[in-house]
N, C-alpha and C positions, 0 to 999 in steps of 0.2 A: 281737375276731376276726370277730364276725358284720359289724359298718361295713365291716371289710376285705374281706370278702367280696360285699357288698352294691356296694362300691366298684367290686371289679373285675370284678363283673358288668354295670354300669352305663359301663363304659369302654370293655368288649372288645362290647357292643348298641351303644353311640356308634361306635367305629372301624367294627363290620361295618357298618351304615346308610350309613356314608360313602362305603366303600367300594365298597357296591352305589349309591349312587348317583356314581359316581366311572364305572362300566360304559359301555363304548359302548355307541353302538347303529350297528345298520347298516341300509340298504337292502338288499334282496336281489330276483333276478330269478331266475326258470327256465329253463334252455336245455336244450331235450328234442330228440331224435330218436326217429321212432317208424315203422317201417317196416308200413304199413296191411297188408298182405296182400292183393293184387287186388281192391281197392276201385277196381268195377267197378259200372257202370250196368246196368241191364237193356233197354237199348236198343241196337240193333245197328245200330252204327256203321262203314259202307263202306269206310271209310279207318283201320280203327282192326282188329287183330286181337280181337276181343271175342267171335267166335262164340260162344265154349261160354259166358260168361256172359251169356247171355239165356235167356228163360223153354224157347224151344225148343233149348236147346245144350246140348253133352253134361252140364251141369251143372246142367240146368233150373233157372235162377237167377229168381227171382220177386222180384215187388214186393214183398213180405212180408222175406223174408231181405233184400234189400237193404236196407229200413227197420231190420231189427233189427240187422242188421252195424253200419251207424250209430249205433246208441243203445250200442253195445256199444261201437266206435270213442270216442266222446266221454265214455262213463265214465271211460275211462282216462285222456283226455288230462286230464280234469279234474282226475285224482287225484297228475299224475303228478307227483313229486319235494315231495309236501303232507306228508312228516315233520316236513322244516324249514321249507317255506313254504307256508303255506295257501291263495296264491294258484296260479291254476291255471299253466303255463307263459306266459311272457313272449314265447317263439319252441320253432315247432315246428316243425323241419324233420319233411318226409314223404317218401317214397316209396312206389312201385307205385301212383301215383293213374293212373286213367282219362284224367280231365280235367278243367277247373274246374269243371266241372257237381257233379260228386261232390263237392268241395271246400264249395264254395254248401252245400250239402245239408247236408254237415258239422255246420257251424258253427253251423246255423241249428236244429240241435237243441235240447232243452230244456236239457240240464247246458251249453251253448258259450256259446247264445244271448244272456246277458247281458255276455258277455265282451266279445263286439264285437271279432273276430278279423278282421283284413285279410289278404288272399290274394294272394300272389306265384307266379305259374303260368304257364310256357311249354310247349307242345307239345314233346317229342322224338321224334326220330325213331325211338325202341325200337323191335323188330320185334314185341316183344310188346304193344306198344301203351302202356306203361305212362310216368309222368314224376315227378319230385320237384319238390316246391313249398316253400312255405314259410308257414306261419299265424305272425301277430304281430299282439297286442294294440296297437291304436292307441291309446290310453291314455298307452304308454311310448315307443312307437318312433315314428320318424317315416323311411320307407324315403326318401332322395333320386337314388338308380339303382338301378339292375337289371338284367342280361343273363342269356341262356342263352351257356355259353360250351361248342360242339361237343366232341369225344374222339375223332377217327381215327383208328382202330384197324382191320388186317385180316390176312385170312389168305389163306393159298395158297389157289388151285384147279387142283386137279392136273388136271383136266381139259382144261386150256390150256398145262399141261406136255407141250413136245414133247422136251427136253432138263433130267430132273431136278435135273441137275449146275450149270448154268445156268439162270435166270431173270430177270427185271424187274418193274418194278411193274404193267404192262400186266396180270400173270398174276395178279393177287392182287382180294381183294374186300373189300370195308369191311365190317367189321364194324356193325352199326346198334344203338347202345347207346345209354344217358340220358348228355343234356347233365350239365355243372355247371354249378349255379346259382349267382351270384355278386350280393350286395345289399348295399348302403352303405348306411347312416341314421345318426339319432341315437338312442341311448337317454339320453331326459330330460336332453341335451344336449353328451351324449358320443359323436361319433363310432367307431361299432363297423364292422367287415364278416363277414359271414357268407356264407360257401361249402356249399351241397349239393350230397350225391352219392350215387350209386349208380351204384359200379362194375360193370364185365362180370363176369356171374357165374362160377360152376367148371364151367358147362357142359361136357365136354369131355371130363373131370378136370382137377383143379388144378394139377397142373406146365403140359400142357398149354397151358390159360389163363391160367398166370400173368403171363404177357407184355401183355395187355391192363392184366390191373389196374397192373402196374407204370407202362404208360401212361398210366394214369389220375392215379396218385403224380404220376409227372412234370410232368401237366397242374398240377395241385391246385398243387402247389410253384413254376412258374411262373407262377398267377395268384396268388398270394403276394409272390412275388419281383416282380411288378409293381407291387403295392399298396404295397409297401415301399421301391420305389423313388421313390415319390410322396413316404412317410412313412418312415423309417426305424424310425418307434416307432406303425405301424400297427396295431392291434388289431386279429387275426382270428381269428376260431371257424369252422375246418373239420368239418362233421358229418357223418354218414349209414351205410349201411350197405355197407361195403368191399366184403365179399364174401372178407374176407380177414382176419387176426388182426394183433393188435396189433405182433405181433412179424414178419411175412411181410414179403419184400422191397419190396412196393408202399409200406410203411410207415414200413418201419425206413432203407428205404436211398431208392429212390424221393422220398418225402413229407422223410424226413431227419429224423421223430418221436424222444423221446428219454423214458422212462419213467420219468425221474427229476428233477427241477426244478434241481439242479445238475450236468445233463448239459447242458441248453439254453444255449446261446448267445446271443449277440445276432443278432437274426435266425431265431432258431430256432425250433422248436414242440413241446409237450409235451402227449404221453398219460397222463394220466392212467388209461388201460383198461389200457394194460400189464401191470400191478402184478395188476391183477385178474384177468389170463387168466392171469396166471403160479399165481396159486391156486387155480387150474381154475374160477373161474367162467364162466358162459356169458349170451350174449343169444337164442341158438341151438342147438339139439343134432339130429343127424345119427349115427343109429346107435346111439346113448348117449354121443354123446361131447360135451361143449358148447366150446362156440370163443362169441368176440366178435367177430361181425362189424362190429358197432355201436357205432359210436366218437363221442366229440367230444374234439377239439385245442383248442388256446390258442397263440399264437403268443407272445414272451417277455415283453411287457407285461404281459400277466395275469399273469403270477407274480412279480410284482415286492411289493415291501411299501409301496407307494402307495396306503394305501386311502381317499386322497381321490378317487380315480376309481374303477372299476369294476372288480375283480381275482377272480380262480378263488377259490373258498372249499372247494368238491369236489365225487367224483361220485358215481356211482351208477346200478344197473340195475332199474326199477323189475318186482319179480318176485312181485307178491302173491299167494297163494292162489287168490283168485278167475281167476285168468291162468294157472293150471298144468292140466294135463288131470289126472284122477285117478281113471281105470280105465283098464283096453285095453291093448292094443301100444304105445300111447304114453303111458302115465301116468308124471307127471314134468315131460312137455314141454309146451312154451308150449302153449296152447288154441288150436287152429286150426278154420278151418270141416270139415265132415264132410258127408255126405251128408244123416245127419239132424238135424246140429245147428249152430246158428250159433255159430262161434266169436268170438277176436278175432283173434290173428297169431301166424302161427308164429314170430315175435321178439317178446324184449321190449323195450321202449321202455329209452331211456338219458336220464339226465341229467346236467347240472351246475349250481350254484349261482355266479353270481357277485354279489359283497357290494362296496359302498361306507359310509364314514364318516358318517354324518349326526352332522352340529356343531348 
């Protein structure tokens, strides 16, 4: 009885050893969004609405906070999505940057600096001054285009209304929002494309404004619809921060998102944040209430079960402790800057994982 035992202990070590060596393994990448929060220079720039952050502006914004908002900035990006990969992100879409001055500065801090992050940054026209970029480890990616692609969007000016009943577009004014940014490369040999944005915000109120963001869907969905026209089986990662939920019409109907991996189509693109606004988590909170504004899509390739290429594996909001406020009228909510303290963003950063097979 003991041999028999002895036996079947020695067969069921043999089967598991096999079997764990029998285990894939995968490649894995980070795909982050992290909306900076008025990461902003302390120089005051002409052409740039920056007043209040400089040293004499309603914010007395000094060289010291600017320094430390940065080291605060690049904790994060370092840490972000490091449960499952302990590498820092792969690509970081950003928004509210100043300009690539800021960007430089970034990177070049202590936790970035070995990373060796390449910067993709165009000017927009914001009225606030503000534009979305994109940081990617050249290590993995190799970017081969790049555009800023505009958003025209406006509204009445009743003031040029002499007949409320009637009007044209003579009467109207463009709204001056962030471009989307659109970049093609390879990751390690795979062509990918990636889209940022930052939509018009709820300035207004949100019904309001929803008209813009909706315009922005539209945009986001026809430079898709282009790239797919090229390729039918285009691989693309739409990110940033909406300014709207997963589920608002810019999203659902606009973009044509679908929150479930067998609602997508061919052609189609899928939210993974859906799911998660729907169990009230947040990237954001306004009042006590949290919403996602902070998304990233996949267009229907990444959810296919081809993991000899590069496919979604999942997401997530990175929402650590050290990122939450935890006294005041705001405790709870993301750590933002204060008067007398340097935060990090009143959002928190998002990610996704995408895995390939390594044979």
């Amino acid at each position: 009885m003991r041999i028999l035992r002895v036996l079947l202990l020695f067969l069921l070590i043999f089967f598991s050893a096999k079997t764990l060596g029998q285990q894939k393994k995968y490649s894995i990448h980070t795909v982050a969004f992290y909306n900076l929060e008025n990461l902003f220079d302390t120089i005051n720039d002409p052409d740039t609405n920056d007043d209040e952050w400089t040293p004499k502006g309603s914010r007395h914004w000094t060289s010291a906070q600017y320094h430390q908002k940065l080291k605060n900035l690049s904790r994060v990006i370092l840490e972000i999505g490091s449960s499952d990969n302990k590498n820092a992100p792969t690509f970081l879409g950003c928004c509210e940057v100043e300009n690539r001055g800021v960007l430089e500065d970034l990177v070049k801090q202590p936790y970035l600096i070995d990373i060796d992050y390449g910067i993709i940054h165009f000017d927009s026209p914001d009225k606030r001054g503000i534009d979305v970029a994109l940081l990617y480890q050249k290590k993995y990616f190799r970017p081969t285009n790049y555009t800023n692609i505009p958003l025209y969007v406006y509204e009445l000016d009743s003031s040029k209304i002499k007949n409320k009943k009637e009007y044209d577009s003579t009467q109207t004014n463009r709204v001056f929002t962030r471009d989307q940014l659109l970049i093609t490369g390879f990751l390690e040999g795979e062509e990918i494309n990636i889209i940022v944005n930052h939509w018009p915000s709820r300035s207004g109120g949100e019904k309001k404004s929803s008209k813009f963001r909706e315009a922005a869907g539209y945009l986001n969905r026809k430079i898709i619809d282009s790239l797919q026209n090229i390729n039918p089986l285009a691989k693309v990662i739409t990110l940033g921060d909406l300014n709207d939920s997963p589920m608002n019409k810019s999203v659902k109907v606009a973009l044509g998102a679908k929150g479930k991996k067998e609602a997508v189509g061919e052609k189609g693109i899928y939210n993974p944040f859906e799911s998660m606004a729907q169990k009230g988590l947040g990237t954001i909170a306004y009042r006590d209430s949290w919403d996602i504004f902070d998304q990233i899509m996949v267009s229907q390739p990444f959810i296919s079960n081809d993991f000899t290429t590069y496919q979604f594996w999942k997401a997530g909001i990175y929402n650590k402790p050290f990122l939450i406020q935890n006294s005041g009228n705001y405790k709870g909510y993301p750590k933002r800057n204060s008067i007398s303290d340097v935060g990090f963003s009143d959002h928190f950063p998002v990610y996704i994982y995408l895995i390939k097979e390594i044979h």
